[in-house]
mmJSON file of the N, C-alpha and C atoms, coordinates in Angstrom:
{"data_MODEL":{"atom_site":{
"group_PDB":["ATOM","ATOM","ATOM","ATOM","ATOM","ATOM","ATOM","ATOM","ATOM","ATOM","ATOM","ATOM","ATOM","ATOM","ATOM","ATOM","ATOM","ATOM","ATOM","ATOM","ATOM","ATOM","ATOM","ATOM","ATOM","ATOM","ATOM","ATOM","ATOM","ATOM","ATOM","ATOM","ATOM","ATOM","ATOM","ATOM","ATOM","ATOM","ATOM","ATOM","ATOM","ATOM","ATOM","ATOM","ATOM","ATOM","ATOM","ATOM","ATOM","ATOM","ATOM","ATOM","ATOM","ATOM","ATOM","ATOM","ATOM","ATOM","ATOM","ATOM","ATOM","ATOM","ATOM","ATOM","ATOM","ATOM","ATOM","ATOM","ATOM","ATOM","ATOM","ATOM","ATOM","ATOM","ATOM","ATOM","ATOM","ATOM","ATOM","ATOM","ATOM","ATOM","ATOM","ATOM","ATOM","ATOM","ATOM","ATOM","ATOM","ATOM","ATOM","ATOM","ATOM","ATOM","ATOM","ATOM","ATOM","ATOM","ATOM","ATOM","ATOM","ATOM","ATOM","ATOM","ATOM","ATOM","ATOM","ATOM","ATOM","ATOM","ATOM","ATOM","ATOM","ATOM","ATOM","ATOM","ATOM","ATOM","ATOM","ATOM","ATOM","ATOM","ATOM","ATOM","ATOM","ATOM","ATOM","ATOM","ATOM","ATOM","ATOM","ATOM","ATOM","ATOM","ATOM","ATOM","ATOM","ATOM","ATOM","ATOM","ATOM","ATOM","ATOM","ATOM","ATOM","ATOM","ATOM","ATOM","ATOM","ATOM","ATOM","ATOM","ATOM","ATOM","ATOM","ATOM","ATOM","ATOM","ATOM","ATOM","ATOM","ATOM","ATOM","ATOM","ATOM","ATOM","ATOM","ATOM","ATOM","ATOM","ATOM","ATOM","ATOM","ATOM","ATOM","ATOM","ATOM","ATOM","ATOM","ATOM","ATOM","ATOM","ATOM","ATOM","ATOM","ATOM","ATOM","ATOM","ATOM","ATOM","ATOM","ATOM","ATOM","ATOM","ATOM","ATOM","ATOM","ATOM"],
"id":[1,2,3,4,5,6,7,8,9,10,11,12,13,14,15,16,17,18,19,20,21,22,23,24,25,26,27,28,29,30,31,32,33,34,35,36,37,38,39,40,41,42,43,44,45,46,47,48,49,50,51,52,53,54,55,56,57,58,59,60,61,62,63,64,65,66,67,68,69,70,71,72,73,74,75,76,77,78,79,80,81,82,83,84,85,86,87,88,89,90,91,92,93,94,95,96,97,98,99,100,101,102,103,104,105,106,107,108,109,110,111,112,113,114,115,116,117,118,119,120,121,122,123,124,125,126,127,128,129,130,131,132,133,134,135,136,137,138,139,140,141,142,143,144,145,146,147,148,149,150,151,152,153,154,155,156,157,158,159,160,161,162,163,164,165,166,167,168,169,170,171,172,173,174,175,176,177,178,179,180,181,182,183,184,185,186,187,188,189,190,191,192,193,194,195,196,197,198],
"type_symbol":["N","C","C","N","C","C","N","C","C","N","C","C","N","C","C","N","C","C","N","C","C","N","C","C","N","C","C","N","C","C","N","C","C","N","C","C","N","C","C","N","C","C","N","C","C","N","C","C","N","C","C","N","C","C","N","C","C","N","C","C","N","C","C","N","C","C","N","C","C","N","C","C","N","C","C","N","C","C","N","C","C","N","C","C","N","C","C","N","C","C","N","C","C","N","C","C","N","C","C","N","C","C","N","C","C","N","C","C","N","C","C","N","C","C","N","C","C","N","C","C","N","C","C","N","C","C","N","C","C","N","C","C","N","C","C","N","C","C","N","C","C","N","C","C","N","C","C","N","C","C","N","C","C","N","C","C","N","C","C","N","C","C","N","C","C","N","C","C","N","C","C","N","C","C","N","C","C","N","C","C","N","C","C","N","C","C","N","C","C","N","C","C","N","C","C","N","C","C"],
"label_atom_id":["N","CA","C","N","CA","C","N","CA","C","N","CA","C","N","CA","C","N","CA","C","N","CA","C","N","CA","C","N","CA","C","N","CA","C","N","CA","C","N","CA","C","N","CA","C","N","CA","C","N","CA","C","N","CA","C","N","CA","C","N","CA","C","N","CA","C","N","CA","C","N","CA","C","N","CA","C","N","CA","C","N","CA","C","N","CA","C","N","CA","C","N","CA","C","N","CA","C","N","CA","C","N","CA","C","N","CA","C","N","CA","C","N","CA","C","N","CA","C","N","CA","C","N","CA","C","N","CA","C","N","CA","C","N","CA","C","N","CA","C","N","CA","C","N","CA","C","N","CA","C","N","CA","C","N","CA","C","N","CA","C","N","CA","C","N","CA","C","N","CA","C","N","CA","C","N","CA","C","N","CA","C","N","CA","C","N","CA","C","N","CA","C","N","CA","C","N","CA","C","N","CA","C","N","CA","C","N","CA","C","N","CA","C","N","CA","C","N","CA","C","N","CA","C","N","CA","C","N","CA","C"],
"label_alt_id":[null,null,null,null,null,null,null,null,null,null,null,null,null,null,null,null,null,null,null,null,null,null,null,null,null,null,null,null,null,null,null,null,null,null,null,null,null,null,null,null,null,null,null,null,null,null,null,null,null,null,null,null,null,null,null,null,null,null,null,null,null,null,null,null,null,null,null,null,null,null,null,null,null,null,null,null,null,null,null,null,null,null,null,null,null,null,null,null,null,null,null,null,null,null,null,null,null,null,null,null,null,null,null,null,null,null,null,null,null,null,null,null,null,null,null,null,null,null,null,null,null,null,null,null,null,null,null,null,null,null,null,null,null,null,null,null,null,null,null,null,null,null,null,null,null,null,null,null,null,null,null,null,null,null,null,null,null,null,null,null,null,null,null,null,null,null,null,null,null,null,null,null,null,null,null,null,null,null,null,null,null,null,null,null,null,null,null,null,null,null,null,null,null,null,null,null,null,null],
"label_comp_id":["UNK","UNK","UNK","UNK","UNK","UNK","UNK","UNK","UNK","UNK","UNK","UNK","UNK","UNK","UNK","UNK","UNK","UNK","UNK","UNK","UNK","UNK","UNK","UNK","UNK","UNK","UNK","UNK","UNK","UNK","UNK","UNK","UNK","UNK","UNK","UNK","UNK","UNK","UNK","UNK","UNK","UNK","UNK","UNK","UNK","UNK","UNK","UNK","UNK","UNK","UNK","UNK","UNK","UNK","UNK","UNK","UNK","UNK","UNK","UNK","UNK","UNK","UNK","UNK","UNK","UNK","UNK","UNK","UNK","UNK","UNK","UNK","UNK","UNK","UNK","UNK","UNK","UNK","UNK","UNK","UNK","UNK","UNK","UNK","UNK","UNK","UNK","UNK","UNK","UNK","UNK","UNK","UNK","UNK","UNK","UNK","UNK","UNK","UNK","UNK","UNK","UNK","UNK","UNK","UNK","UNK","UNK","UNK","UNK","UNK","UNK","UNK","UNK","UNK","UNK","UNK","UNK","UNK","UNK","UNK","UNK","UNK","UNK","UNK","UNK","UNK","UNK","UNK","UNK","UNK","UNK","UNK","UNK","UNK","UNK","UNK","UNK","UNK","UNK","UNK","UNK","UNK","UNK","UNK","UNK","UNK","UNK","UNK","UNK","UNK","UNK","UNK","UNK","UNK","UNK","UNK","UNK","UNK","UNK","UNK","UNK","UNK","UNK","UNK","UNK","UNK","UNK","UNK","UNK","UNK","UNK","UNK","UNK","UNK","UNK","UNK","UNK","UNK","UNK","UNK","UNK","UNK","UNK","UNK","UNK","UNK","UNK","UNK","UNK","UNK","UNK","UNK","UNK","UNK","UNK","UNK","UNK","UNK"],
"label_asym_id":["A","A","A","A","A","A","A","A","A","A","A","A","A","A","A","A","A","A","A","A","A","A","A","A","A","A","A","A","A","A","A","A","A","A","A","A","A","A","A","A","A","A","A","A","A","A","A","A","A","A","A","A","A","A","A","A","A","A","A","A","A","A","A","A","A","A","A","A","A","A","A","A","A","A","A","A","A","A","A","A","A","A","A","A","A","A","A","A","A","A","A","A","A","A","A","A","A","A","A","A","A","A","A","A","A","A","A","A","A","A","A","A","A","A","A","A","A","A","A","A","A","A","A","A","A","A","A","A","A","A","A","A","A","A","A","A","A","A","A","A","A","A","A","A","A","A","A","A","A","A","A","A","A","A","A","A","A","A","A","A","A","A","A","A","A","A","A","A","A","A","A","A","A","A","A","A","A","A","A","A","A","A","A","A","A","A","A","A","A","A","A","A","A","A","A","A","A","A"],
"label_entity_id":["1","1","1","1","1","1","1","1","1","1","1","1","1","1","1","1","1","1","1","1","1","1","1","1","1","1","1","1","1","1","1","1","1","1","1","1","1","1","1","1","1","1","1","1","1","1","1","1","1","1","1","1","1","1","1","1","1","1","1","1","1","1","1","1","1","1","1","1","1","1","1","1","1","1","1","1","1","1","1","1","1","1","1","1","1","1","1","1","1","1","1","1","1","1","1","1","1","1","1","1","1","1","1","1","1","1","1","1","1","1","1","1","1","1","1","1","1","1","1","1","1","1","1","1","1","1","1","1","1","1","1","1","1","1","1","1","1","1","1","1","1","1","1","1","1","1","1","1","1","1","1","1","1","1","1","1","1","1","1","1","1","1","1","1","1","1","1","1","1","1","1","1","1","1","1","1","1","1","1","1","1","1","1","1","1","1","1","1","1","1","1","1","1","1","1","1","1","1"],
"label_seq_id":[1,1,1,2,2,2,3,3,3,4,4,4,5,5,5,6,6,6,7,7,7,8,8,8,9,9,9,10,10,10,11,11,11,12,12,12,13,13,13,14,14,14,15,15,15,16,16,16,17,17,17,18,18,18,19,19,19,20,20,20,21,21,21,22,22,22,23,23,23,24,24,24,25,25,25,26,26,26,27,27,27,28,28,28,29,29,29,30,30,30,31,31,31,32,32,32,33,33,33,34,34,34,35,35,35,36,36,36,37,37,37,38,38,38,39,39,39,40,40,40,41,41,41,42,42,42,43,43,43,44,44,44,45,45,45,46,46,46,47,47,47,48,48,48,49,49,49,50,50,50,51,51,51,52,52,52,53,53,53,54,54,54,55,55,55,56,56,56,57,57,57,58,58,58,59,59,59,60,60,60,61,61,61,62,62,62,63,63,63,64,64,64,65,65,65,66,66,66],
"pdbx_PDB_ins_code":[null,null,null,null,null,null,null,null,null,null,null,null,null,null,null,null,null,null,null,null,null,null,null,null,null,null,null,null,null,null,null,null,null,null,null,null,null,null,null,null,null,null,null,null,null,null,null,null,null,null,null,null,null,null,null,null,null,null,null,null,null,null,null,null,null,null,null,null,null,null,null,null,null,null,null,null,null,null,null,null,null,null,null,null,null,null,null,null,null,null,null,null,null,null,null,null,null,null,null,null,null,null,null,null,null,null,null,null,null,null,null,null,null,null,null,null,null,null,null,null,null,null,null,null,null,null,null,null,null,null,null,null,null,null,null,null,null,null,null,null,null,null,null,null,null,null,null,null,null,null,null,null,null,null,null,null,null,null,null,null,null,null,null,null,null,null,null,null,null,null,null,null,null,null,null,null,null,null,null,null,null,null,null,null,null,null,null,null,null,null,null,null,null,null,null,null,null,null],
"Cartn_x":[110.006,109.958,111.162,111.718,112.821,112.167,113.552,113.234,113.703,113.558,113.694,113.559,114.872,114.557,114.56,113.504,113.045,112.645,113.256,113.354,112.46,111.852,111.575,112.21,112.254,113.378,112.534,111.557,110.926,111.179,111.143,111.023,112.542,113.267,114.476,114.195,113.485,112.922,113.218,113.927,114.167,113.356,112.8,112.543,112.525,112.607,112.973,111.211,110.648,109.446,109.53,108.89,108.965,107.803,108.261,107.065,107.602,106.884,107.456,107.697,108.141,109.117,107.656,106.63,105.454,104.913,104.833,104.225,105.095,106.462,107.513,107.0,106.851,106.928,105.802,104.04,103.239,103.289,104.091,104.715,105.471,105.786,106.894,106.021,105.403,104.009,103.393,102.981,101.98,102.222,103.486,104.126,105.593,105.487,106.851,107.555,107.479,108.657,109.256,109.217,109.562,110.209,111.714,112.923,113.441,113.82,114.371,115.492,116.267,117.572,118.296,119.741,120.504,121.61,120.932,121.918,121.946,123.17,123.596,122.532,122.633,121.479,121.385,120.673,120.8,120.733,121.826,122.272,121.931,121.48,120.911,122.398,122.963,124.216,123.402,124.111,123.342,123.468,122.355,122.193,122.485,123.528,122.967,124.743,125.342,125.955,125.859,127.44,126.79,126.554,126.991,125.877,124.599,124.004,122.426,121.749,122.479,121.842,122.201,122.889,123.012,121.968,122.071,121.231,121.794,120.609,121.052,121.963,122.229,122.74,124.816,124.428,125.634,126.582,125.984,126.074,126.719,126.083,126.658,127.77,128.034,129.076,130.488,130.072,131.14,131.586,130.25,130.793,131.482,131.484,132.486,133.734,133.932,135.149,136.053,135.506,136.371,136.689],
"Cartn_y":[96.472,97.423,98.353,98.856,99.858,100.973,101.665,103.179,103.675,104.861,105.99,107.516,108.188,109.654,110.481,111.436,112.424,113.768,114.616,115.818,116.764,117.966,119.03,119.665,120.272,120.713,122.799,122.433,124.511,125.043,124.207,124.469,123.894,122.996,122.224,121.829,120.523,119.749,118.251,117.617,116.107,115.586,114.164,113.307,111.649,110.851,109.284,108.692,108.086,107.333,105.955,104.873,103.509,103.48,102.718,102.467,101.061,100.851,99.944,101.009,100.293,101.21,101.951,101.101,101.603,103.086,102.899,103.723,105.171,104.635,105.844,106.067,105.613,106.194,106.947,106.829,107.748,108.73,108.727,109.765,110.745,110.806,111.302,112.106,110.966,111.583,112.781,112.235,113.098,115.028,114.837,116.293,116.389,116.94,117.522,118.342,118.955,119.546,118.212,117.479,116.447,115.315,115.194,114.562,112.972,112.09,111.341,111.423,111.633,112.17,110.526,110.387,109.087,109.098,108.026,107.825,105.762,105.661,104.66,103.569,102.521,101.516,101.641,101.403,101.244,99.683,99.629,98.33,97.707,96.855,96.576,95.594,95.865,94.93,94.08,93.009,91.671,92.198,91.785,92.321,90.789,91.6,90.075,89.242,88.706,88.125,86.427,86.049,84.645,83.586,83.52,82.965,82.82,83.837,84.111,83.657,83.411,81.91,81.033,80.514,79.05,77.912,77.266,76.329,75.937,75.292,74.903,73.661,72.976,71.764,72.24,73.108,73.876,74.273,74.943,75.666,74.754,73.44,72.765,71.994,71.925,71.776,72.6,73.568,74.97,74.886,74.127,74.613,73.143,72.136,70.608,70.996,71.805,71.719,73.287,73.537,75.244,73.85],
"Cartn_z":[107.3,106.198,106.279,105.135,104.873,105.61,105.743,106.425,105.439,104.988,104.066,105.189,104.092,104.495,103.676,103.847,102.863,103.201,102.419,102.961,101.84,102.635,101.95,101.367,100.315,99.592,99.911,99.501,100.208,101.533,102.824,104.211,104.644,103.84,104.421,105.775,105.819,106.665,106.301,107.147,106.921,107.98,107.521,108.37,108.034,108.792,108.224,108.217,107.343,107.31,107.195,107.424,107.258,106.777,105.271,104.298,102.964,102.415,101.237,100.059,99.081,98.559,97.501,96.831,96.422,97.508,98.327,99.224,99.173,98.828,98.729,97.793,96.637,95.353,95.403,95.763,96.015,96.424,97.843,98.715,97.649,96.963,95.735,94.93,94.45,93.283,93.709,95.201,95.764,96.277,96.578,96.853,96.014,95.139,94.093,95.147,96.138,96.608,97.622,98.022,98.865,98.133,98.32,97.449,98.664,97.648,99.153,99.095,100.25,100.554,100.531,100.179,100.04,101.155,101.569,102.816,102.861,103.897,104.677,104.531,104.378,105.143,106.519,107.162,108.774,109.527,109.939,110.632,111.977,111.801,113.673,113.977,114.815,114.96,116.063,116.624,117.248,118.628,119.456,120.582,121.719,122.693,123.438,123.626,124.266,124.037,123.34,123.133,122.474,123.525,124.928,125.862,125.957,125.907,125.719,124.398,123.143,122.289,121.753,122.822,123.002,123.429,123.007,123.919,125.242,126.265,127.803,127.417,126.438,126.864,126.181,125.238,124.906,126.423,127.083,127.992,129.595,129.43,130.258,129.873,128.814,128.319,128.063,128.06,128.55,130.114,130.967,132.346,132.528,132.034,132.033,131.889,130.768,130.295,131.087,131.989,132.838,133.568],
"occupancy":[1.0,1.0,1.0,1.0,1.0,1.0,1.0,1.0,1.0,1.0,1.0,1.0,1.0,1.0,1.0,1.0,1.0,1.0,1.0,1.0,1.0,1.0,1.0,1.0,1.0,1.0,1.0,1.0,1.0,1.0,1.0,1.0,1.0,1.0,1.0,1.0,1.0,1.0,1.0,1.0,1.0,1.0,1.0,1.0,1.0,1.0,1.0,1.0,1.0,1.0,1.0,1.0,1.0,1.0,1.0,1.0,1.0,1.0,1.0,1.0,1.0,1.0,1.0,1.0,1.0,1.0,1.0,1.0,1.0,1.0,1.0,1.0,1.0,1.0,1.0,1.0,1.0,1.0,1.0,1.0,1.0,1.0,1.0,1.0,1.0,1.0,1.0,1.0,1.0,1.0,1.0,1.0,1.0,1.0,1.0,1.0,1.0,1.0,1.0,1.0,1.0,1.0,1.0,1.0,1.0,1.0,1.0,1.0,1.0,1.0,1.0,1.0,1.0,1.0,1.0,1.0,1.0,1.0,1.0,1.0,1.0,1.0,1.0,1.0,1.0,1.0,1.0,1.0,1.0,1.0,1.0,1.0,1.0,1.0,1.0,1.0,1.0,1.0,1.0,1.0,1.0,1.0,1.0,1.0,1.0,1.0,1.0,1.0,1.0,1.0,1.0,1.0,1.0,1.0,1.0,1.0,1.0,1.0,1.0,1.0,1.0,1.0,1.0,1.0,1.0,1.0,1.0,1.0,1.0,1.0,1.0,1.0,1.0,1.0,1.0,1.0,1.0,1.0,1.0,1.0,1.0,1.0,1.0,1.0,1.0,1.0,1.0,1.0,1.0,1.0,1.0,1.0,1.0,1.0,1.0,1.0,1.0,1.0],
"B_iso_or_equiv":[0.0,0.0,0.0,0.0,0.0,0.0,0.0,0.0,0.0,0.0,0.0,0.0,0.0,0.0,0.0,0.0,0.0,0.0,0.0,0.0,0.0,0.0,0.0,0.0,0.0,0.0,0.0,0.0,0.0,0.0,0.0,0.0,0.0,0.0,0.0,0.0,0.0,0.0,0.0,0.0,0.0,0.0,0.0,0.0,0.0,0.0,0.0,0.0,0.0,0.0,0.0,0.0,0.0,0.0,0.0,0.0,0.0,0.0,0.0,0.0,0.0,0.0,0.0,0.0,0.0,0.0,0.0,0.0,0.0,0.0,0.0,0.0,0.0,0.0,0.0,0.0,0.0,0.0,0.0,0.0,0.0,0.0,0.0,0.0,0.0,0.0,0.0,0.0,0.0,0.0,0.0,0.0,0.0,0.0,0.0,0.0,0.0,0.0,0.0,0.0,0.0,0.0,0.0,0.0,0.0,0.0,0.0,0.0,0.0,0.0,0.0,0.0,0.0,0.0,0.0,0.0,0.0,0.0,0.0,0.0,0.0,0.0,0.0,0.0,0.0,0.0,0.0,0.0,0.0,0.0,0.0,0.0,0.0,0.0,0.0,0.0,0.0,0.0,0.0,0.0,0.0,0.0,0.0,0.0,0.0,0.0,0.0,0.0,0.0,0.0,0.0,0.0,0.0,0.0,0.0,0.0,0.0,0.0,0.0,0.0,0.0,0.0,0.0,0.0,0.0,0.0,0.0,0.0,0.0,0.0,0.0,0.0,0.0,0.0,0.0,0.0,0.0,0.0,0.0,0.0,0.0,0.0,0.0,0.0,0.0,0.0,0.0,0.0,0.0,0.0,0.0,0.0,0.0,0.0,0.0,0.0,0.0,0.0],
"pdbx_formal_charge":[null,null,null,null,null,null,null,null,null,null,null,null,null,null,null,null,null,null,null,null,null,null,null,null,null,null,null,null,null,null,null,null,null,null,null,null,null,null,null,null,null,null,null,null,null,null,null,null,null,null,null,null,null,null,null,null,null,null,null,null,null,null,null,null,null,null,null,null,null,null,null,null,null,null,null,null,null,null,null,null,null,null,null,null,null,null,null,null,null,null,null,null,null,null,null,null,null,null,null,null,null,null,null,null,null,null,null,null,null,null,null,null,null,null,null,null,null,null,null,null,null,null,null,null,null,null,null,null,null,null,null,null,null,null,null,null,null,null,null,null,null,null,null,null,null,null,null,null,null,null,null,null,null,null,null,null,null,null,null,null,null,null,null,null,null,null,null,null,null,null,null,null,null,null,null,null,null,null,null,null,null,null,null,null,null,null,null,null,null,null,null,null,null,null,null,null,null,null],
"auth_seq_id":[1,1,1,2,2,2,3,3,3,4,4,4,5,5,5,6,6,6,7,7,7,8,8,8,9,9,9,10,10,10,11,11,11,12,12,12,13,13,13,14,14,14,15,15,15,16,16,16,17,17,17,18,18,18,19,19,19,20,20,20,21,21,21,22,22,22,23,23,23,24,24,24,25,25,25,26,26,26,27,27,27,28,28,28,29,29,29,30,30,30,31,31,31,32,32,32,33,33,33,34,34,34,35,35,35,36,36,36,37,37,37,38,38,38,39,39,39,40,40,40,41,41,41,42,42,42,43,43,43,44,44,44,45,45,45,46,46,46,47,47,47,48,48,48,49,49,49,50,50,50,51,51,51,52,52,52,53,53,53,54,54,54,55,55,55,56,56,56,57,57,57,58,58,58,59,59,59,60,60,60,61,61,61,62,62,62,63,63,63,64,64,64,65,65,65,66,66,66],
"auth_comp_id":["UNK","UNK","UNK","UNK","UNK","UNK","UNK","UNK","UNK","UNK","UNK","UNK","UNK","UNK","UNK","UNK","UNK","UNK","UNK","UNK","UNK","UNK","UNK","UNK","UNK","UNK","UNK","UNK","UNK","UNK","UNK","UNK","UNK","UNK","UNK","UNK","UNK","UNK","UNK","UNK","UNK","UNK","UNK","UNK","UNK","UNK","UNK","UNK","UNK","UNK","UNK","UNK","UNK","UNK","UNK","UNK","UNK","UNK","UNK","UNK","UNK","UNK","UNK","UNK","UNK","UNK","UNK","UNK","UNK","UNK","UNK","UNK","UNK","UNK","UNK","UNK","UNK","UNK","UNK","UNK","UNK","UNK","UNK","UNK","UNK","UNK","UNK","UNK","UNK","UNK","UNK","UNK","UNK","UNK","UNK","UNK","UNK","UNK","UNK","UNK","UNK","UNK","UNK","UNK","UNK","UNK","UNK","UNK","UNK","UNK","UNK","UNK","UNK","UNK","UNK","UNK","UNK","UNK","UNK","UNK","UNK","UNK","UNK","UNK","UNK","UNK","UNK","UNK","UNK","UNK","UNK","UNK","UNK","UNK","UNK","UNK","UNK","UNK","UNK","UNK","UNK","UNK","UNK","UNK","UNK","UNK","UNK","UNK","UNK","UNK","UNK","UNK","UNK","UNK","UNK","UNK","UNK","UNK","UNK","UNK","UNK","UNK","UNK","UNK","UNK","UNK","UNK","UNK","UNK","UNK","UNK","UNK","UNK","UNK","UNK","UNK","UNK","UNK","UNK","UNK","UNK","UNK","UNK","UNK","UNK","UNK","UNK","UNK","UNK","UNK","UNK","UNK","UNK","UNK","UNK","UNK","UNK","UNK"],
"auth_asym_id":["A","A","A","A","A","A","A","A","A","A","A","A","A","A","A","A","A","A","A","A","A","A","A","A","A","A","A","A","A","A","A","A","A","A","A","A","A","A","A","A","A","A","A","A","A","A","A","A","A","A","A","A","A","A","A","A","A","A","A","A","A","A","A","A","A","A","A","A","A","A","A","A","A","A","A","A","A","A","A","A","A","A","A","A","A","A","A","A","A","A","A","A","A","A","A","A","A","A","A","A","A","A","A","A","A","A","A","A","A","A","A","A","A","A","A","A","A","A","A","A","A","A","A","A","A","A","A","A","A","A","A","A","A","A","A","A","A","A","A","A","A","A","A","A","A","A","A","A","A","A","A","A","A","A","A","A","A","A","A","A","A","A","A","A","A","A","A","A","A","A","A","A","A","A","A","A","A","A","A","A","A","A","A","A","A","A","A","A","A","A","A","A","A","A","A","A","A","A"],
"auth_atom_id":["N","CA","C","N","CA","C","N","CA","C","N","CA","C","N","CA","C","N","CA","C","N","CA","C","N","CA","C","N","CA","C","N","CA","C","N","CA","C","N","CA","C","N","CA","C","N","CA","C","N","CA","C","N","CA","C","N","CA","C","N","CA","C","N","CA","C","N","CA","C","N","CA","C","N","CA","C","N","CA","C","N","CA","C","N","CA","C","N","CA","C","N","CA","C","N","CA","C","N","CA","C","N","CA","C","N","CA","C","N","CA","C","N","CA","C","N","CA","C","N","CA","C","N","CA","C","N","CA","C","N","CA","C","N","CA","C","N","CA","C","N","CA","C","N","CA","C","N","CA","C","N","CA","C","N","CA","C","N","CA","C","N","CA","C","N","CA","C","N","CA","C","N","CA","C","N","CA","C","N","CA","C","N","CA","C","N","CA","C","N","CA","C","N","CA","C","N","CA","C","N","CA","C","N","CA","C","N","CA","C","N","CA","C","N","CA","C","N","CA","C","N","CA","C","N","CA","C","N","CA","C"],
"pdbx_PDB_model_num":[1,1,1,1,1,1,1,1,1,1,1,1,1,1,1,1,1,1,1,1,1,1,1,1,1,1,1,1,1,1,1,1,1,1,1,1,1,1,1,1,1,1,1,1,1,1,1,1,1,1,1,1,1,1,1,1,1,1,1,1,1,1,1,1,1,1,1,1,1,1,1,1,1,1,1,1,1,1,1,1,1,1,1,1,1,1,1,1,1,1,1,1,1,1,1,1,1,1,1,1,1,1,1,1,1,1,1,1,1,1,1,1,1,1,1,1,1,1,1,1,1,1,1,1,1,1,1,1,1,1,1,1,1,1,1,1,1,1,1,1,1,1,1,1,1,1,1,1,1,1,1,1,1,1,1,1,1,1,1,1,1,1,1,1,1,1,1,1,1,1,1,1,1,1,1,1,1,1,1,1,1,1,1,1,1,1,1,1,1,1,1,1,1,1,1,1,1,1]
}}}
């Protein structure tokens, strides 16, 4: 699910929620002072080198050819 952040606009209070975007929109309905603030997507970059998903038979094949 998307993360969203949404801030108080009376207290100036931000915070990020994870919800579907319906659920935002209630969230909205439900309290008029609470705006969603526009920001960035947030990116998971790849974790891990590219050793680690490879397959084993890839891998012995890397060590043939050193």
């Amino acid at each position: 699910m998307p993360s969203y952040t949404l801030k108080d606009i009376k207290h100036n209070h931000t915070w990020d929620i994870v919800c579907s975007w319906d659920e935002l929109q209630s969230i909205l309905d439900e309290m008029p002072d609470v705006v969603q603030v526009l920001s960035a997507p947030r990116v998971v970059a790849s974790v891990g080198s590219l050793n680690s998903k490879v397959p084993d038979g890839f891998k012995d094949v890397l060590n043939r050819i050193k």
